[in-house]
C-alpha positions in Angstrom: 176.2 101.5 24.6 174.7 98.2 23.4 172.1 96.4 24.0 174.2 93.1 23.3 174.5 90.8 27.1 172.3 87.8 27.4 170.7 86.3 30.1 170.3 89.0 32.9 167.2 90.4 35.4 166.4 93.0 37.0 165.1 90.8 39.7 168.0 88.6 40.5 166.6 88.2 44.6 163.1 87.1 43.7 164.6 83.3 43.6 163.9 83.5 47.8 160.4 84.5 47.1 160.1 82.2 44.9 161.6 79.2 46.8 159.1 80.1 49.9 156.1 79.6 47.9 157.4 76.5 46.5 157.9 75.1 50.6 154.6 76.6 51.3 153.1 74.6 48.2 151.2 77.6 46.9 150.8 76.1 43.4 149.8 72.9 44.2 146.8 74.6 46.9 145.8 76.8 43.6 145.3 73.5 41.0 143.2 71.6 43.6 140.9 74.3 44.5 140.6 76.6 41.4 139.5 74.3 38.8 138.8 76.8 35.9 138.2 74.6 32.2 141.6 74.3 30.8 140.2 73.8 27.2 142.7 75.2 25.2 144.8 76.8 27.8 148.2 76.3 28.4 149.0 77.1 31.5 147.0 75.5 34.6 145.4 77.6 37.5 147.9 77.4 39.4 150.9 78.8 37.0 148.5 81.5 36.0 147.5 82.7 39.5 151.0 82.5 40.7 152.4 84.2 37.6 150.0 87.3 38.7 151.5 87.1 42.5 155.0 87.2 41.1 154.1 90.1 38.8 152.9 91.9 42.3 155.7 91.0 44.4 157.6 92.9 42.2 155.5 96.3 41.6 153.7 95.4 38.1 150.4 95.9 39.5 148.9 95.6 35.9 148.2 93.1 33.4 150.4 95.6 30.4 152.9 95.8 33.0 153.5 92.0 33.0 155.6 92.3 29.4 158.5 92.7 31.2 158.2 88.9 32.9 157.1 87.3 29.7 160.3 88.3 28.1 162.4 87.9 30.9 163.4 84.2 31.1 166.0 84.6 34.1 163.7 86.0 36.2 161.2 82.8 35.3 163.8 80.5 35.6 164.9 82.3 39.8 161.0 81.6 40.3 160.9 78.4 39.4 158.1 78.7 36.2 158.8 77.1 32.9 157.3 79.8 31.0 155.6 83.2 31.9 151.8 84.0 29.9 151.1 86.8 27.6 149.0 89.5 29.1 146.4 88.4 26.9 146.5 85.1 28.0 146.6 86.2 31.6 142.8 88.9 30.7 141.2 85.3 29.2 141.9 83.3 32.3 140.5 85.9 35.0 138.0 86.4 32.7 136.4 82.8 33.2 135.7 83.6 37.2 132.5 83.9 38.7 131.7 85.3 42.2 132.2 81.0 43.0 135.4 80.6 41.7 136.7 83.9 42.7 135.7 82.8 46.1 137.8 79.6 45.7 140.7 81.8 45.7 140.1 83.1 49.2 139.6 79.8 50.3 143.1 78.6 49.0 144.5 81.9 51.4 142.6 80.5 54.1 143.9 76.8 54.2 147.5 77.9 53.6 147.1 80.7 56.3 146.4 77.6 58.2 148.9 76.1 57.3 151.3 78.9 58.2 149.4 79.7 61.5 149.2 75.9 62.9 145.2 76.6 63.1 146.0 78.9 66.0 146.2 76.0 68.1 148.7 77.9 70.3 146.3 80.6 71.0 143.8 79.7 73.3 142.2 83.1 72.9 142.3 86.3 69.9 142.9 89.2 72.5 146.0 92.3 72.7 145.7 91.6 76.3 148.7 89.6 75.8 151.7 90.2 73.7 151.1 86.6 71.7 147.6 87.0 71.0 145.7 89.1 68.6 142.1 90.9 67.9 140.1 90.7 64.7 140.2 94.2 62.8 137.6 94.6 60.8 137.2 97.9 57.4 136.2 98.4 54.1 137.8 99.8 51.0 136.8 101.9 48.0 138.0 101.3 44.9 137.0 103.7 42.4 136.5 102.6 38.4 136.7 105.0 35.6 134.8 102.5 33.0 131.9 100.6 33.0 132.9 97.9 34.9 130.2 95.1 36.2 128.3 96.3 39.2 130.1 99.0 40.0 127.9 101.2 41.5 128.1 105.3 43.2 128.2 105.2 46.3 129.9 106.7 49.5 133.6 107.7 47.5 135.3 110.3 50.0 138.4 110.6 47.5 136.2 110.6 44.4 132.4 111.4 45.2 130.1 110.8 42.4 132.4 107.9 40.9 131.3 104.4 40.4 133.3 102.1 43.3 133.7 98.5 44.6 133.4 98.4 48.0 135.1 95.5 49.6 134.7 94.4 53.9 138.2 93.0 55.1 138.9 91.3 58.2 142.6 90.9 59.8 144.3 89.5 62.7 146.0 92.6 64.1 148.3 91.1 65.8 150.3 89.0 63.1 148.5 91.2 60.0 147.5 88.2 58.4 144.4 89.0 55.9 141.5 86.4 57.0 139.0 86.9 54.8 137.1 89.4 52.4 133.8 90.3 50.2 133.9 91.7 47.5 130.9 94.4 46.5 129.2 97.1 44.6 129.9 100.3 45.5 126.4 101.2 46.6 126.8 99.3 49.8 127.7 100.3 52.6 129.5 98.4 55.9 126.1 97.3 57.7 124.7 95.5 54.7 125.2 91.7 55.1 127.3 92.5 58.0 125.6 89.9 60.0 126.9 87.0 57.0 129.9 88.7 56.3 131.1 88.3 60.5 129.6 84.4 60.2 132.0 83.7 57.8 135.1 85.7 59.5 134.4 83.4 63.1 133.6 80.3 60.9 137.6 80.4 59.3 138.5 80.5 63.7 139.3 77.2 65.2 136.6 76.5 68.2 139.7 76.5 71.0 139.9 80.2 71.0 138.0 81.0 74.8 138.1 84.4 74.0 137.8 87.3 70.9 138.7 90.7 70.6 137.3 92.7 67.8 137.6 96.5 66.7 135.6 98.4 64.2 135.8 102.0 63.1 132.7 103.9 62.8 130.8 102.6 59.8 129.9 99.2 61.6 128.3 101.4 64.4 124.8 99.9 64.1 122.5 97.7 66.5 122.5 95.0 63.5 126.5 94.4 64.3 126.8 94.8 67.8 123.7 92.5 68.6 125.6 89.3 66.9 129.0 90.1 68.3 127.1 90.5 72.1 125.2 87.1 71.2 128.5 85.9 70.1 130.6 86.6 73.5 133.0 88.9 71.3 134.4 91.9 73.6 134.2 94.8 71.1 135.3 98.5 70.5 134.0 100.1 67.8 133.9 104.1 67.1 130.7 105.7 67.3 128.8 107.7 64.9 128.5 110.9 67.3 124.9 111.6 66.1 123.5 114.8 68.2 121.5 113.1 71.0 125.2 111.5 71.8 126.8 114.8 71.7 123.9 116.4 73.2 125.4 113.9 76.6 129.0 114.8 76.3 128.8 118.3 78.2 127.3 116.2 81.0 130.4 113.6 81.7 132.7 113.6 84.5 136.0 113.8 83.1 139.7 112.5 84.3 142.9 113.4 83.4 145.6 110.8 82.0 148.3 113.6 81.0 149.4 114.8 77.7 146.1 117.0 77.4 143.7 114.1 77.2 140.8 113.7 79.5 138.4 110.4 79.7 135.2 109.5 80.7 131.9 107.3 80.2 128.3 107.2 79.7 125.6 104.8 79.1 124.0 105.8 75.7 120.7 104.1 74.0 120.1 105.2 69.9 116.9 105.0 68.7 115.9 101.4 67.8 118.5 99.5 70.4 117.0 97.6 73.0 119.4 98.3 75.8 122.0 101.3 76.7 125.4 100.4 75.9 128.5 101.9 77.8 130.2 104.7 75.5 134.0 105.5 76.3 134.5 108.9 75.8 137.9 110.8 74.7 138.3 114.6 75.2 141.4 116.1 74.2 142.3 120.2 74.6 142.6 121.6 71.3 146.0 123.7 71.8 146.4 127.2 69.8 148.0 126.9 66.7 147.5 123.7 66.2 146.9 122.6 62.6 144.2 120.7 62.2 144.0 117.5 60.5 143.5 117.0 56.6 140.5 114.8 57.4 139.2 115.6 60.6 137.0 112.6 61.8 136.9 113.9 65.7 133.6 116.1 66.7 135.5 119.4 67.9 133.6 121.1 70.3 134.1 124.0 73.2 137.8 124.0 72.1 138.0 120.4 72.3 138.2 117.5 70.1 135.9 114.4 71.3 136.3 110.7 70.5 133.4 107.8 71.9 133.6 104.5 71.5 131.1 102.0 72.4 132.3 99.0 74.4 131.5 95.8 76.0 134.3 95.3 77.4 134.0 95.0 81.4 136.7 95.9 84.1 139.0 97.8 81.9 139.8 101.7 82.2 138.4 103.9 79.9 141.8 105.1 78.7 142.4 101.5 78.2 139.7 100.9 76.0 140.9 103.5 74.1 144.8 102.4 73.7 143.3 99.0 72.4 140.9 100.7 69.4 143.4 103.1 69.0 146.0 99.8 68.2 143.8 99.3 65.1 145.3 102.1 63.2 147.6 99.0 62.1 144.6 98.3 59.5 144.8 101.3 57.9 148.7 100.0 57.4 147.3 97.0 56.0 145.0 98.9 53.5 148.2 100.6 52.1 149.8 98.2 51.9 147.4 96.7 50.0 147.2 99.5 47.7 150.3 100.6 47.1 152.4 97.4 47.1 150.0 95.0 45.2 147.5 96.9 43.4 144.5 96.3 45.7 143.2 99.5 43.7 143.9 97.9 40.3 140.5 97.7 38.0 141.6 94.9 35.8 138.6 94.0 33.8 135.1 95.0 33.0 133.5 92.0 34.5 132.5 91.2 38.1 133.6 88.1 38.4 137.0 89.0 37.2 137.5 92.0 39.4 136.7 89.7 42.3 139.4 87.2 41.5 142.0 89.8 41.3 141.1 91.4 44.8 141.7 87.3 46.2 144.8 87.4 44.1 146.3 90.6 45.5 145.4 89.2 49.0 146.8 86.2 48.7 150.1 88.2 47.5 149.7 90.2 50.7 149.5 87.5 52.7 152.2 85.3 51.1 154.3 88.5 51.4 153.4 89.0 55.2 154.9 85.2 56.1 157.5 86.0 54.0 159.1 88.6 55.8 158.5 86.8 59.1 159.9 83.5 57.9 162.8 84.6 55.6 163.3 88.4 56.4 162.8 88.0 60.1 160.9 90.3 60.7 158.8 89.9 63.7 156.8 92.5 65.2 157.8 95.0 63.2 157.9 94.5 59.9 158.5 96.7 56.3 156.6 97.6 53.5 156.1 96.1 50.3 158.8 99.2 48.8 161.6 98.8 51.7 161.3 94.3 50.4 161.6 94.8 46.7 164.6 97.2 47.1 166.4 95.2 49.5 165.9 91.8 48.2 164.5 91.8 45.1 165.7 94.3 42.8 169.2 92.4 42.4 170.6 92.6 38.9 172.4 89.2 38.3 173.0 86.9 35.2 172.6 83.4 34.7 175.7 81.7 33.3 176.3 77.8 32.9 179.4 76.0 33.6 180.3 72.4 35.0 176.9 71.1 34.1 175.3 73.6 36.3 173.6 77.1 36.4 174.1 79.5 38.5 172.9 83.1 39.0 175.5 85.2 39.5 174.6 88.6 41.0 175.7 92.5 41.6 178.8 92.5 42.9 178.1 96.4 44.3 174.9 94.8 45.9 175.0 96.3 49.5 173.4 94.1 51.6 175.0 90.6 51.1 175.1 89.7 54.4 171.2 90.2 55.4 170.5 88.4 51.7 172.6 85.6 53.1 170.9 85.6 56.5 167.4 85.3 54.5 168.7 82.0 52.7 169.8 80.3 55.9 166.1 80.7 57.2 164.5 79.6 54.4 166.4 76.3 54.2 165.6 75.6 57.5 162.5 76.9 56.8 159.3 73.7 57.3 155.6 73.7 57.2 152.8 71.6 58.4 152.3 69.1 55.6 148.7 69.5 55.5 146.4 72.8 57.0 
């Protein structure tokens, strides 16, 4: 064995990747809008910003991990970079953001999501009424730190109580799982606090066409402060509820129907302390059978030998079981949160400042999102489509070499590699591949 051939990667199918963001005009989004000072540096916003995506796409979720790229001049040639940044390099550069210029990255997301999307012009409404449309699908995430990181705070940690946390609010379209838009947050707060400016800026990224909008919530945005601006709003809304014990105390009391499979429905009309008006509950009961094993994180009040699910609704003239088969669609999120985490390091604690921290949650949503279009625009994949894992092995992780002959260079890859035909498939999309010019 030597260690004695030039010129290969390990990542010989990231040139596709890197082509799309190159049509998409990632790069030259990033310059405009993230206008860091450059005294002294290098590399632009731009480079630096995309050299991070790149490092994600791939699975080197931290800034150590990124040695491999720096030395790997193959793989920056297939992406189109002239040069990768040392780690170092890469810790000074998210180490100049504030909350503002964090926030510029988000806003780079948005207009190229735009861009992507058309402005949703084709959607006169944001509904899963109908198989084109979509619903808003609002959660949070905690991300635990082990340091003593910038406003990380203890707060509610299921996985790691008494830890210090970020605790970031999402929003996504459920339909297309595009990410819309984030804050980022101490861990000390929960999902009700500065709910009502978080959902302004959510609508405010919406074109003003859409007639009508879907949104579901699980149960930590059960309050009167969120429902009151989505009624005020016209939003049609299902959202768990927190089964306090004057709602379960008016469970025994509802009339029940069966839809099969052991699963019973009903309603109420339920007023919490400090609402101004009853709301209509939806109301799930569901026969806990004998031997069943329960779940590793029960969430359902079980009760009488049944497990009970309410959701609170505006909604008018659907079923109750319908209601339920449309909150229940949000489970997709929870997709989306994994993903998030375990293909691009949305858990990653990078630095011990705020501002820092908060560019590298935009960063690893942009990634998700550039990923997302990716896979519908290249891999093809429509309504259903893979994880981060499932991409990388199947496209990226292509061992090739980069020889030169005639004038030319050209990248010469596995011969064993399995699946030439879908890799070629992928190319003929992206080269007819176009975008808007402007979002």
């Amino acid at each position: 064995m030597s260690f004695t051939c030039p010129n290969l990667t390990l990542y010989g199918g990231m040139g596709l990747l890197g082509e799309f963001v190159g049509k998409l005009g990632v790069k030259a989004a990033l310059d405009q809008q993230v206008q860091l000072p450059r005294k002294g540096r290098k590399y632009s916003s731009g480079d630096m910003i995309l050299s991070l995506v790149h490092a994600q796409a791939v699975d080197l979720e931290r800034l150590s991990d990124t040695a491999l790229l720096q030395r790997d001049g193959v793989f920056q040639r297939v992406v189109g970079l002239d040069d990768y940044p040392h780690q170092t390099s890469l810790s000074r550069f998210l180490g100049k953001f504030n909350v503002a210029a964090a926030r510029e990255i988000g806003e780079v997301n948005l207009g190229l999501w735009r861009r992507v999307r058309g402005d949703l012009s084709q959607w006169p409404r944001i509904t899963l009424r109908q198989a084109q449309d979509t619903a808003l699908d609002m959660d949070s995430h905690v991300t635990t730190v082990y340091g003593k990181q910038q406003r990380a705070k203890v707060g509610y940690n299921p996985k790691k109580p008494g830890r210090k946390s970020y605790h970031p609010l999402l929003c996504f379209l459920g339909e297309t799982r595009d990410f819309l838009w984030g804050r980022f947050r101490p861990g000390d707060t929960n999902n009700l606090q500065g709910i009502k400016r978080f959902l302004r800026e959510c609508l405010a990224q919406l074109p003003s066409g859409i007639k009508e909008l879907f949104l579901r919530a699980d149960s930590g945005f059960f309050g009167d402060n969120f429902l009151r601006p989505l009624e005020r709003a016209k939003i049609r809304y299902a959202v768990a509820a927190k089964l306090y014990p004057a709602l379960q105390a008016q469970l025994g009391g509802v009339e029940y129907r069966d839809i099969g499979g052991g699963v019973e429905v009903g309603e109420l009309t339920y007023q919490a302390a400090g609402w101004k008006k009853p709301r209509r509950m939806v109301v799930i009961r569901e026969e806990i059978k004998e031997g069943e094993k329960k779940k590793k994180e029960p969430r359902l009040l079980e009760l009488k030998g049944h497990t009970y699910q309410v959701i609170v609704t505006n909604i008018e003239g659907w079923a109750p079981e319908d209601v339920w088969r449309f909150y229940n669609d949000r489970a997709n999120v929870e997709n989306m949160l994994k993903e998030g985490m375990m293909g691009y390091g949305l858990d990653v604690v990078v630095s011990h400042r705020y501002g820092a921290n908060m560019a590298h949650f935009y960063i690893t949503m942009l990634t998700y999102n550039l990923m997302n279009w990716f896979k519908e625009g290249v891999l093809g994949q429509g309504k259903v489509k893979r994880m981060a894992k499932w991409v990388r092995q199947h496209f990226f992780l292509i061992a090739g070499r980069l020889v030169s002959g005639g004038r030319k260079l050209m990248l010469r890859l596995s011969e064993g590699y399995p699946w030439k035909e879908e890799y070629h498939k992928a190319e003929c999309r992206l080269e007819t591949l176009r975008f808007p010019l402007s979002g």
